[in-house]
C-alpha positions as CSV (number, residue, x, y, z in Angstrom):
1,X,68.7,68.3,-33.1
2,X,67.8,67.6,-36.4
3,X,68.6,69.8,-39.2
4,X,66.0,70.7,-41.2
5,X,66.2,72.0,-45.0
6,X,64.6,75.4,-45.2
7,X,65.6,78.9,-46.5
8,X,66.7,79.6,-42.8
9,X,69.5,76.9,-42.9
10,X,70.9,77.7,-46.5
11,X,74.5,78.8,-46.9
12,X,73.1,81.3,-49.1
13,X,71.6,83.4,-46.3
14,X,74.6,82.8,-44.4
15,X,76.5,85.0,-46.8
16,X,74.0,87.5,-47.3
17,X,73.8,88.0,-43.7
18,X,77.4,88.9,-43.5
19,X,77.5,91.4,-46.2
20,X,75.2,93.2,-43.7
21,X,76.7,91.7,-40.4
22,X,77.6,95.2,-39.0
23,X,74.2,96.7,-39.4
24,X,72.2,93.5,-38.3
25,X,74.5,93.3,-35.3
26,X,74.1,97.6,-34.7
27,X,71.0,97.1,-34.5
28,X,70.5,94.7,-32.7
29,X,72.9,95.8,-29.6
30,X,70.7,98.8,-30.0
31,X,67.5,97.8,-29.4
32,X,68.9,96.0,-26.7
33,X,69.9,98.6,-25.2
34,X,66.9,100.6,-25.7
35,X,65.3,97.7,-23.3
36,X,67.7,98.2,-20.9
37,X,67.0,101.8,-20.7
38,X,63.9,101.9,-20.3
39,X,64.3,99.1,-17.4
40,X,66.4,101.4,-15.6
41,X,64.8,104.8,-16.4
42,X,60.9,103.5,-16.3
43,X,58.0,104.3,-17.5
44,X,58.7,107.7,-18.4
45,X,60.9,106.6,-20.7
46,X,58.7,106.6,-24.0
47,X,62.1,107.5,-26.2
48,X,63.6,104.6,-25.4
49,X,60.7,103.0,-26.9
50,X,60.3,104.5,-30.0
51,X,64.2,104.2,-30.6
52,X,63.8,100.1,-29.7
53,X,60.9,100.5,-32.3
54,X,63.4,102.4,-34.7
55,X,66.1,99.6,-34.7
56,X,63.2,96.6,-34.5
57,X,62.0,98.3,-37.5
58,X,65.6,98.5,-39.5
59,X,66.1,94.9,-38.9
60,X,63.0,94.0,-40.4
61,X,63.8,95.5,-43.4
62,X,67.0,94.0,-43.5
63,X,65.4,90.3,-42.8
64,X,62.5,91.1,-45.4
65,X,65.5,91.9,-47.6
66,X,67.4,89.1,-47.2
67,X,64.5,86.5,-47.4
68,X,64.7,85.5,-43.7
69,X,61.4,85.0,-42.8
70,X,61.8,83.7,-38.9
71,X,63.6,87.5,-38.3
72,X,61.1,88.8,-40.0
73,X,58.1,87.4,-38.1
74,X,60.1,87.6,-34.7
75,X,60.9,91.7,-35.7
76,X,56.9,92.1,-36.1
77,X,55.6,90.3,-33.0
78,X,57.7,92.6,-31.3
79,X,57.1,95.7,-33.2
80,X,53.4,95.0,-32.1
81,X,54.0,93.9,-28.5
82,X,56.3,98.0,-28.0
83,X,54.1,99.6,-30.3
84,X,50.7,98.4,-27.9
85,X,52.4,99.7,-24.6
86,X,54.3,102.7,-26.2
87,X,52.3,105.4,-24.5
88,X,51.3,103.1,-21.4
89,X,54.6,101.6,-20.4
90,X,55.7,97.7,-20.6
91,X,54.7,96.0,-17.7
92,X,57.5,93.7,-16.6
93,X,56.7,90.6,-18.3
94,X,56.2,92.0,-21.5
95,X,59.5,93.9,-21.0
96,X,61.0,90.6,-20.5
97,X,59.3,88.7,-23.0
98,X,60.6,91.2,-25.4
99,X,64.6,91.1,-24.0
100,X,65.0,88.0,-24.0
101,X,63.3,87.5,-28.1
102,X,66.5,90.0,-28.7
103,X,68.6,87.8,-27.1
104,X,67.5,84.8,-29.0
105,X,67.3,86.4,-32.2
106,X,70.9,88.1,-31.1
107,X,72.1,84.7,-30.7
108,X,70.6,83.1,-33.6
109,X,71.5,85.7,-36.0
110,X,75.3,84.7,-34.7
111,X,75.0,81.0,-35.4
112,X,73.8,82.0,-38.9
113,X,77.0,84.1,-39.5
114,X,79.0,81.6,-38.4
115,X,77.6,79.7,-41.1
116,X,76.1,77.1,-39.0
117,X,72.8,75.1,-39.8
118,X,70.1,75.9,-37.9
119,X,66.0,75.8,-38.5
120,X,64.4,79.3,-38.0
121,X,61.3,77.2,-35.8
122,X,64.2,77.6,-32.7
123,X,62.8,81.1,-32.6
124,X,58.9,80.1,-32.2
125,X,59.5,79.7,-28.5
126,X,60.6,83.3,-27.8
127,X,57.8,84.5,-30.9
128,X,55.4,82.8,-28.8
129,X,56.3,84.1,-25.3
130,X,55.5,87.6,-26.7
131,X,52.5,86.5,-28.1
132,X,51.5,85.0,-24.8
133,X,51.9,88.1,-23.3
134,X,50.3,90.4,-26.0
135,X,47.0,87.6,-25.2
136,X,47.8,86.3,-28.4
137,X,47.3,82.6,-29.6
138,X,51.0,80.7,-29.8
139,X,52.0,79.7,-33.3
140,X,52.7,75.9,-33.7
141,X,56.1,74.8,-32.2
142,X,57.0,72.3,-35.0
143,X,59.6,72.7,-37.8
144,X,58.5,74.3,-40.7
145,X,56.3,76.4,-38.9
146,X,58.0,79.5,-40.1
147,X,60.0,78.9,-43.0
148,X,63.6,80.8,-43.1
């Protein structure tokens, strides 16, 4: 893999991340298991939807606040992909789509605070798999596609 230079990569975000580790990782174990909720409870379950929109919605902010643009976009493709189906239900794909994004940025978000170097286009493939499923043209999958 080649390391790329970008805001995403930078030390610098590595230590802001931390000073807000616990709520970045809070949040995101809660929206994940807002997923898995409504996975096991259905289509009824429109709470667990608007509490997965809650904490998609507190990480953005966080990633807005600390510059890191790839969260950022990631946090709003799902935002609009829960926020379509809120009063409909997520179909499975969508549902999945959405997990596994969590899981990337989840994982991601604990290579960065481990203060490893890694380019924020790693999470265009699970941006685009939502955006697939919302009918939405993909977003180039090439470094510097999404800066930080």
């Amino acid at each position: 893999m080649t390391k790329q230079k970008d805001v995403g990569s930078t030390p610098k975000l590595s230590v802001s991340m931390n000073l807000v580790r616990s709520e970045i990782t809070h949040a995101l174990q809660n929206a994940l298991s807002q997923l898995d909720n409504y996975a096991s409870l259905g289509e009824g379950e429109g709470d667990s939807l608007r509490q997965l929109l809650d904490e998609i919605r507190q990480l953005h902010g966080t990633f807005k606040m600390l510059d890191f643009r790839a969260g950022e976009r990631l946090c709003e493709e799902v935002t609009e992909a829960v926020r379509r189906t809120v009063n409909t239900g997520i179909d499975a794909a969508m549902l999945e789509a959405c997990s596994l994004a969590l899981v990337h940025l989840d994982k991601y978000t604990e290579l960065l605070l481990a203060g490893q170097s890694v380019a924020p286009s790693l999470l265009v493939p699970a941006i685009n798999r939502v955006r697939r499923e919302r009918g939405e043209q993909p977003l180039p999958e090439r470094p510097g596609v999404i800066a930080g």
